[in-house]
C-alpha positions as CSV (number, residue, x, y, z in Angstrom):
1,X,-13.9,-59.5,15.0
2,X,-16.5,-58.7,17.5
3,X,-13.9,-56.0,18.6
4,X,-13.8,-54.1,15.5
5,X,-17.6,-54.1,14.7
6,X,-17.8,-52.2,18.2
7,X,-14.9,-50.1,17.7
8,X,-15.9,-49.4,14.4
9,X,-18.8,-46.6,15.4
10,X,-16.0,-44.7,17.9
11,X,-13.5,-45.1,14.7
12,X,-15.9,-43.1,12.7
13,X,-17.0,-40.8,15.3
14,X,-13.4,-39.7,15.6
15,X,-13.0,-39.4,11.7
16,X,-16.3,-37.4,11.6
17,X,-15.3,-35.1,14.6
18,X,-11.6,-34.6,13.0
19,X,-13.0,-33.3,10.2
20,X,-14.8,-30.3,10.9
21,X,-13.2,-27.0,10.7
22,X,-12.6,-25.6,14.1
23,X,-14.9,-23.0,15.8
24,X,-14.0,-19.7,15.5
25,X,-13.8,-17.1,18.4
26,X,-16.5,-14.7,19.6
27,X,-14.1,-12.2,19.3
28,X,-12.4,-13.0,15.4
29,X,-16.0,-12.8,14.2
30,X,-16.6,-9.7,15.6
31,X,-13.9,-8.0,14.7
32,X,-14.0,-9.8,10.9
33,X,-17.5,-8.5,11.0
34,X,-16.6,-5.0,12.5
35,X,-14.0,-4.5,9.1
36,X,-15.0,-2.1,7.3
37,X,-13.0,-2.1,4.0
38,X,-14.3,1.1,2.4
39,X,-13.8,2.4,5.4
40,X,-10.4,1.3,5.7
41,X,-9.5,2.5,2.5
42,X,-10.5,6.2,2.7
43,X,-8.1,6.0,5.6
44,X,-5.4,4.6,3.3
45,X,-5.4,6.7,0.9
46,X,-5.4,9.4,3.2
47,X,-2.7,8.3,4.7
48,X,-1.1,7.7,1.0
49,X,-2.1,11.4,-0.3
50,X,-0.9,12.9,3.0
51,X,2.9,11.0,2.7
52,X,3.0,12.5,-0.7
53,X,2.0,16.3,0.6
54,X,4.6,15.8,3.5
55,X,7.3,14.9,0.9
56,X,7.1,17.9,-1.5
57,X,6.5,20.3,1.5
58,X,10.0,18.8,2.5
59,X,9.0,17.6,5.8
60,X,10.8,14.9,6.7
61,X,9.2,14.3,10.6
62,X,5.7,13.7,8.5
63,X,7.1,11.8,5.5
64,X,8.4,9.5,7.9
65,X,5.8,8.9,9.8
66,X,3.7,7.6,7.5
67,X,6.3,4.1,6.7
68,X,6.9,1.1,8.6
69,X,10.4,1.9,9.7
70,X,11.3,-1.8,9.9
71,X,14.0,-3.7,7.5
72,X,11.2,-5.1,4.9
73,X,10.2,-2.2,3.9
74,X,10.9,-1.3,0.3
75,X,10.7,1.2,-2.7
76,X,11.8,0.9,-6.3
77,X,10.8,3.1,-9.3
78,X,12.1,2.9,-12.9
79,X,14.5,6.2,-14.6
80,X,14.4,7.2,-17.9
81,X,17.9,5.9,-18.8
82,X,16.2,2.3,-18.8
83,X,17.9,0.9,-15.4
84,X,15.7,0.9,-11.8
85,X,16.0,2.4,-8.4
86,X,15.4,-0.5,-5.5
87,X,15.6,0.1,-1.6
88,X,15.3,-2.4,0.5
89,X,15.1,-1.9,4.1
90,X,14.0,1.2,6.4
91,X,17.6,2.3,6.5
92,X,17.9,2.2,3.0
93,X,14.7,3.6,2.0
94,X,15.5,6.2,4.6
95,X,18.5,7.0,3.4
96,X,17.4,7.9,0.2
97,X,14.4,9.7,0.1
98,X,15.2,10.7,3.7
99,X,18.3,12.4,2.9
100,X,16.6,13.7,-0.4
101,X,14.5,15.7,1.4
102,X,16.7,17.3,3.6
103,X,19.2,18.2,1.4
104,X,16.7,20.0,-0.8
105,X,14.7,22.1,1.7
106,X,14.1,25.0,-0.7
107,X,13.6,23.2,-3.6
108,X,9.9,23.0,-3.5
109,X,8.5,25.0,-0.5
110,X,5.7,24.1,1.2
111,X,3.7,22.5,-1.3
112,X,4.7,24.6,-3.8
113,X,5.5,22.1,-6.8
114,X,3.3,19.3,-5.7
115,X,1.9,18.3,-9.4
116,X,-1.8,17.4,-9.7
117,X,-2.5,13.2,-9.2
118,X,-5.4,11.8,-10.6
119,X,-5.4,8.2,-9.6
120,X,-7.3,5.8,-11.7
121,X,-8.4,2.4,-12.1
122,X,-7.8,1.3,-8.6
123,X,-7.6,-2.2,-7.3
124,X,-7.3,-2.7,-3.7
125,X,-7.2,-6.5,-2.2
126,X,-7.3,-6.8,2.3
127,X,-5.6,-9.7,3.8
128,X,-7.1,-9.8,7.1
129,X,-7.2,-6.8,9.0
130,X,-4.1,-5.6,8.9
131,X,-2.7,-5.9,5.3
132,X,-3.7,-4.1,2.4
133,X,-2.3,-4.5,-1.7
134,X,-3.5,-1.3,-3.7
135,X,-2.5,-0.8,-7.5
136,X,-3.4,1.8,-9.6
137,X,-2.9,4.1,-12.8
138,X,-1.5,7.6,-11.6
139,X,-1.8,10.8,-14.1
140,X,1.3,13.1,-12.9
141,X,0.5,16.5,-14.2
142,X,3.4,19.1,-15.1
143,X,3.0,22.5,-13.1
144,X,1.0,24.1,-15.8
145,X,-1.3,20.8,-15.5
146,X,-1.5,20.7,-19.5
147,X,0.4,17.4,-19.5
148,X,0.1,14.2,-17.4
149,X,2.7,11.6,-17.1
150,X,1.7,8.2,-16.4
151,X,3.3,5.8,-14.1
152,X,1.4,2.5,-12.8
153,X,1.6,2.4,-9.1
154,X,1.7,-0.2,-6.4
155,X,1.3,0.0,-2.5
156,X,1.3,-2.4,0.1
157,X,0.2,-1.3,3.5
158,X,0.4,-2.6,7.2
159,X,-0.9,-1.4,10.1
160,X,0.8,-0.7,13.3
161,X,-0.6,0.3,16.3
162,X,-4.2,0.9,14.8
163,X,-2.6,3.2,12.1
164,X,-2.5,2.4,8.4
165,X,1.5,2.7,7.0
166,X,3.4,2.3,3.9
167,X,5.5,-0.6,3.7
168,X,5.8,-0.8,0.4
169,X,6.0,2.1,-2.6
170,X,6.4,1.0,-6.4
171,X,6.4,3.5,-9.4
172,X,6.8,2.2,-13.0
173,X,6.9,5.5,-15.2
174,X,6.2,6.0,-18.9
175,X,8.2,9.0,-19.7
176,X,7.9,8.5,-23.1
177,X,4.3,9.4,-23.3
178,X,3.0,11.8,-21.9
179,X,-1.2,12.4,-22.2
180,X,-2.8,15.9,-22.7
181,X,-4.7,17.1,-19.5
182,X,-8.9,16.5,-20.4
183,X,-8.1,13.3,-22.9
184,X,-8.4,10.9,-19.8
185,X,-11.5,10.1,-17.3
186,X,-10.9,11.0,-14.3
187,X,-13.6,8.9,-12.6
């Protein structure tokens, strides 16, 4: 009995000292308190409006650049006929939109067709430094910019090498209504 009353207090010390959260690094605090996520977000949507410009200028080197070229990358949009569009995988992704912009070259020129986006209602979420989930409403004009087609919009981002990249692209589009250009706030 005297045993136990003495190893009692080193018991409890033990307990006490298992539970506390362990310390974190000198240099995970710095760096959590270096993030910047406005910051970090002007980037990524830079690096979201400047994958779109490099697809309809048909410039497949740029496009490319700007995804993850790794197998869990994905994109999927809806088509007007009711069914969906899913690629999963760089190859398959690639494959795609890669060969879709090759094999129409002329179609657009430059950026020469690029329709006027208004994205709207934006909801961004980090996890960590290196992750990033962004949804929004985007207003697709037609080239006369009289109509706007709606589709709601999802991106998730990685960074590689210090540079933000699309890993993941998601387009559900409402052809059915479309909304007259100056009926929706653009801020």
């Amino acid at each position: 009995m005297k045993r136990l009353f003495y190893l009692l207090p080193f018991i409890c010390f033990l307990c006490l000292i298992s539970c506390q959260d362990p310390e974190t690094s000198s240099e995970e605090m710095t760096t959590a308190a270096s993030f910047d996520e406005e910051a970090e977000l002007a980037v990524i949507m830079a690096v979201i409006e400047d994958e779109t410009k490099c697809f309809f200028a048909r410039n497949y080197e740029c496009w490319k650049e700007h995804w993850v070229n790794e197998n869990y990358a994905f994109q999927a949009w809806n088509n007007l006929n009711g069914t969906y569009d899913a690629k999963v995988g760089w190859s398959e992704v690639d494959r795609r939109v890669g060969t879709y912009i090759k094999e129409n070259q002329g179609t657009l020129g430059g950026t020469e067709g690029h329709p006027n986006v208004e994205r709207l209602n934006m909801r961004t979420r980090f996890y960590g430094n290196t992750v990033a989930y962004l949804t929004w409403e985007q207003y697709n004009s037609d080239d006369k910019e009289e109509t706007y087609q709606i589709s709601q919009e999802l991106r998730l981002m990685e960074k590689v090498d210090g540079d933000w990249k699309i890993v993941t692209v998601a387009a559900f589009w409402d052809y059915l209504n479309k909304v007259q250009a100056g009926t929706f706030d653009t801020k």
